[in-house]
C-alpha positions in Angstrom: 148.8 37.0 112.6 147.9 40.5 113.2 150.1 41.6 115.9 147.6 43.7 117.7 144.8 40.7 117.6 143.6 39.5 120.9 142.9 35.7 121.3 144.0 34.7 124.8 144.6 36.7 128.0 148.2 35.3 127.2 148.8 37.7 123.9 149.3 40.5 126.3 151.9 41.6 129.3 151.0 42.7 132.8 152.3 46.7 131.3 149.6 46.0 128.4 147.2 44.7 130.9 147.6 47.8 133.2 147.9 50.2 130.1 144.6 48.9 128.8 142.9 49.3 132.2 144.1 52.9 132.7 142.3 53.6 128.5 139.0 51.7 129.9 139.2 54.6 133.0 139.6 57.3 130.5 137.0 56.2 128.4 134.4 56.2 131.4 134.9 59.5 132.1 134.9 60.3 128.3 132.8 58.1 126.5 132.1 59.9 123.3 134.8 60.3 120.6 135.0 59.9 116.9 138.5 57.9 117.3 137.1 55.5 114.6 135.6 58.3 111.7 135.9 56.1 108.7 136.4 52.6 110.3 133.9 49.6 109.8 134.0 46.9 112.4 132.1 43.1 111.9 130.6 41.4 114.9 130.5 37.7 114.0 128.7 35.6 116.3 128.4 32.4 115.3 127.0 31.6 119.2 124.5 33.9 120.8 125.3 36.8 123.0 123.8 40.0 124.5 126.2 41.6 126.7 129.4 40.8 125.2 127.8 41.6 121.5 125.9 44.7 122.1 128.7 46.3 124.6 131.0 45.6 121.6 128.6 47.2 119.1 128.3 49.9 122.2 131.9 50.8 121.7 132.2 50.8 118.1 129.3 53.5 118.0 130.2 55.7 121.3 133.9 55.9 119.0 132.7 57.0 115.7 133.1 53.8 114.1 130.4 51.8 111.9 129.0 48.0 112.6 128.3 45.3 110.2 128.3 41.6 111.1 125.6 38.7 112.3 124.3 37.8 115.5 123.2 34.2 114.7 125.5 31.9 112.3 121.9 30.6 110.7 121.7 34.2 108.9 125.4 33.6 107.3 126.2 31.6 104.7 128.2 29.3 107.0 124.6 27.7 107.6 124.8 26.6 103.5 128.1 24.8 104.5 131.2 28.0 104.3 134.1 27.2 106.0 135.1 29.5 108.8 138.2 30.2 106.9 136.1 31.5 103.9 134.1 33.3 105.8 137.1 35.5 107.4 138.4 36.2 104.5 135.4 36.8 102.7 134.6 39.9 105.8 138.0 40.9 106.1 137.6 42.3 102.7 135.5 45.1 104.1 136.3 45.9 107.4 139.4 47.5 109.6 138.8 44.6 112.5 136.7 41.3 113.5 134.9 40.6 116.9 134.3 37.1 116.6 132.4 34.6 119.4 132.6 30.7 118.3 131.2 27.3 119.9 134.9 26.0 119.0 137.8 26.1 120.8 140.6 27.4 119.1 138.3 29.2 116.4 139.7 32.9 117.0 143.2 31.9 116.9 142.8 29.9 113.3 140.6 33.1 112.1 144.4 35.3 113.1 145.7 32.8 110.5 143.6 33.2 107.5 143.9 37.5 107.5 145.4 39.9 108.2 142.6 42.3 110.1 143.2 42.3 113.5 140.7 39.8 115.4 139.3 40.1 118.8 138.1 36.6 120.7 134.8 37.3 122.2 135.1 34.1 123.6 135.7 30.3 121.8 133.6 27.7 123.3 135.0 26.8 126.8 138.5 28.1 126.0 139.4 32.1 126.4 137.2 35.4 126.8 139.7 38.1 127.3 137.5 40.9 126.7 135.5 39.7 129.3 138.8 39.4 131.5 139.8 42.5 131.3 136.4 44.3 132.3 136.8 41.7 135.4 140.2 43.1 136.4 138.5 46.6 135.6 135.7 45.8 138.2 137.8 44.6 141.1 140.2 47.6 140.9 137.3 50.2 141.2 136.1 47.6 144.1 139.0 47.1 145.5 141.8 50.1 144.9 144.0 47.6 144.3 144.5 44.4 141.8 147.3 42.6 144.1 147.3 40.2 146.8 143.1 39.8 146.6 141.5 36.6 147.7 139.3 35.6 144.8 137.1 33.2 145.2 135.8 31.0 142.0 132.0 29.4 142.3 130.3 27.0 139.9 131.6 25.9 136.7 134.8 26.2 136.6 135.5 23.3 134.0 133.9 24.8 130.9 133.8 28.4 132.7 136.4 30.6 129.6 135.5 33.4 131.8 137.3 31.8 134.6 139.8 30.6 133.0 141.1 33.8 131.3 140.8 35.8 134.8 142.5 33.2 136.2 146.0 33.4 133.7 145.4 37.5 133.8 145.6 37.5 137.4 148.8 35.2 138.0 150.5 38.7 137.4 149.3 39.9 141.1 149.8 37.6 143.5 146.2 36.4 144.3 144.8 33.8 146.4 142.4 31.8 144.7 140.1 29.3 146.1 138.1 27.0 143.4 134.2 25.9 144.9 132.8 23.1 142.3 131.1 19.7 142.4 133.6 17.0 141.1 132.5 17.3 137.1 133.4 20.6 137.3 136.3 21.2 139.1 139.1 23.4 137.5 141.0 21.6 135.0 144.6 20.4 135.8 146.3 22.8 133.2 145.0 25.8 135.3 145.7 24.6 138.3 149.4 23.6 137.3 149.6 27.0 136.1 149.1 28.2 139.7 151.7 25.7 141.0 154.0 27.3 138.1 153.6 30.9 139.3 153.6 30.5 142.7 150.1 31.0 143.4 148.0 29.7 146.4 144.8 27.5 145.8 142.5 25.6 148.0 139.8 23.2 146.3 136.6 23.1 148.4 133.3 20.9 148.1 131.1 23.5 150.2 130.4 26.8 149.5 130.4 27.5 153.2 130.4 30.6 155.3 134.0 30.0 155.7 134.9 30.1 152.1 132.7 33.0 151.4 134.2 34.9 154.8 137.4 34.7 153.5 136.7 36.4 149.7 137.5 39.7 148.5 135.8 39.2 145.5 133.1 36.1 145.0 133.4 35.0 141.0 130.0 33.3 140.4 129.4 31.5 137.0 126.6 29.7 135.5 126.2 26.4 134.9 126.4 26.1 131.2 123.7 23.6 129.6 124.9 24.4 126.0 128.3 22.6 127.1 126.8 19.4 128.0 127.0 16.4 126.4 124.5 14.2 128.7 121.8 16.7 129.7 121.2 14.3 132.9 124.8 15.2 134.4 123.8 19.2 133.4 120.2 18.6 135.3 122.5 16.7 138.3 124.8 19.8 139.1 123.0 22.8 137.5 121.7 24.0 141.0 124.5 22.7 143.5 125.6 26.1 144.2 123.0 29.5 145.0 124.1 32.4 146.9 121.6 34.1 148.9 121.7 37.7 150.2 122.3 35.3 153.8 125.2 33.8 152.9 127.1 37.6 153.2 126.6 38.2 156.4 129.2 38.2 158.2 131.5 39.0 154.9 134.3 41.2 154.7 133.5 44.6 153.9 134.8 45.3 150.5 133.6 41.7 149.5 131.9 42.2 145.8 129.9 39.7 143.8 130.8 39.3 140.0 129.5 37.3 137.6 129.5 37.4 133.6 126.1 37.3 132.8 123.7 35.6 131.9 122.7 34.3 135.2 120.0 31.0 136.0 119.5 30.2 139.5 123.0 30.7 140.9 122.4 34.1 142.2 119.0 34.8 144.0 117.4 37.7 143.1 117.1 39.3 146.7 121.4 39.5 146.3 120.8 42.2 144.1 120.0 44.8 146.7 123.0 43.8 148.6 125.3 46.6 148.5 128.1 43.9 147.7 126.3 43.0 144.1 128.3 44.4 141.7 127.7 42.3 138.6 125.5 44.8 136.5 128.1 47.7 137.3 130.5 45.0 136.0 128.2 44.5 132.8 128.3 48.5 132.5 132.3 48.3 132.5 132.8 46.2 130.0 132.2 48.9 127.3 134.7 51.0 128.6 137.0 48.3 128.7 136.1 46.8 125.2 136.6 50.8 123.4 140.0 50.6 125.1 140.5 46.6 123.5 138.9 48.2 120.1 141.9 51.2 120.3 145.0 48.8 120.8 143.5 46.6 118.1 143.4 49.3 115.4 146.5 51.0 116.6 144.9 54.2 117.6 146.7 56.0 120.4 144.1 56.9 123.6 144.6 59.1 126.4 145.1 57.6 129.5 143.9 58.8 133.5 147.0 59.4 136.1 145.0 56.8 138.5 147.6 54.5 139.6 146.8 50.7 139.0 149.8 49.8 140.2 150.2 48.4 144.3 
């Protein structure tokens, strides 16, 4: 395994964490560089994706760098049958570094063990989305000034949620308080949970997403509910609109309260939120290249300049 890949949240220290956030500030301020002259990246996406795979693409271009790569599997030659392990080694003939999304879990870390390029999980079914995680942390420090001691409040699905999940292990570094809003199919699963319990962190389960629950949030983490992770599409149509936020539901919240979500959204986020000065989800969306050319640097060892911002609390 490459040393610099990025699979998990978990690959990478609180310093790296911080380090990585400080690059992502440098790079908003100075987007343009030709850090990658002469480097050819692949974007393999064997599931579909618009943010994560143009921001990615994004990066590679705004640093000098060059693009190949699919954005549906049914153009590769994995839809005539090629194993995932061919088809890594197969690319990693050509290019400097992978970007890879896949419906299984566990796909980007078996891809680290078939080459030597670097590879960078842009999320593996229901598992990890680190890139994702990192422009989350990047969006609650600008909201917030700080990444410690936040109360972050988790909406929706939270069983098959990677997004979730990876902000969740980032954030054990910073002594949050989380509190986990889902119907009973998807609540949080027990190995994040006792990861909490391991690190000392404080969680509260609720039912409701009552005013009480959103009163008490720094930052309100709403998700989709994912239809493409359901077995029995009767359970999706059961719980697929449990939980909406409307521009209502914020009165009365804190201040500095912000709304995130990855993106795409359904129906779990009314459109009249978005002129509420507390939506911050498509500033969030405009973060995550800056984060992912600071991701892309680390991956192909190239050495970044960083801002004197402190991150640290």
């Amino acid at each position: 395994m490459n040393k610099r890949s990025l699979v998990s949240i978990d690959d990478i220290s609180r310093e790296e964490i911080i380090d990585l956030l400080r690059r992502a500030q440098y790079f908003e301020a100075n987007p343009t560089h030709k850090l990658l002259d002469g480097k050819v990246v692949a974007t393999l996406f064997f599931e579909p994706s618009t943010r994560t795979r143009l921001s990615f693409e994004t990066a590679v271009n705004r640093l000098g760098g060059r693009v190949i790569g699919f954005s549906d599997a049914a153009t590769s030659s994995s839809s005539k049958g090629e194993t995932l392990k061919d088809t890594i080694k197969m690319v990693s003939n050509y290019v400097d570094l992978i970007i890879m999304r896949h419906y299984l879990e566990g796909a980007a870390r078996y891809a680290t063990e078939v080459t030597d390029v670097p590879i960078i999980n842009a999320g593996d079914g229901a598992n990890q989305h680190p890139s994702q995680t990192l422009l989350d942390l990047y969006s609650i420090y600008k909201t917030q000034g700080t990444l410690y001691d936040l109360n972050i409040t988790m909406v929706g699905d939270l069983k098959y949620g990677r997004t979730v999940h990876s902000l969740l292990m980032a954030m054990k570094y910073f002594r949050p308080t989380f509190h986990f809003v889902a119907c009973d199919e998807l609540r949080m699963p027990s190995q994040y949970k006792e990861l909490c319990d391991s690190c000392g962190i404080k969680y509260y389960e609720h039912h409701d997403f009552s005013a009480d629950v959103i009163g008490a949030a720094d930052i309100l983490y709403m998700t989709r509910v994912q239809r493409e992770r359901f077995s029995d599409l009767l359970e999706y149509e059961r719980v697929k609109n449990l939980y909406t936020l409307r521009r209502s539901m914020l009165e009365g919240s804190k201040p500095n309260l912000r709304v995130l979500h990855p993106l795409p959204r359904v129906n779990e986020i009314d459109q009249d939120v978005d002129e509420s000065e507390k939506a911050y989800y498509f500033e969030q969306a405009r973060g995550g290249l800056f984060a992912r050319q600071a991701i892309i640097c680390r991956a192909l060892g190239i050495d970044t300049p960083t801002l004197t911002t402190s991150i640290e609390s």
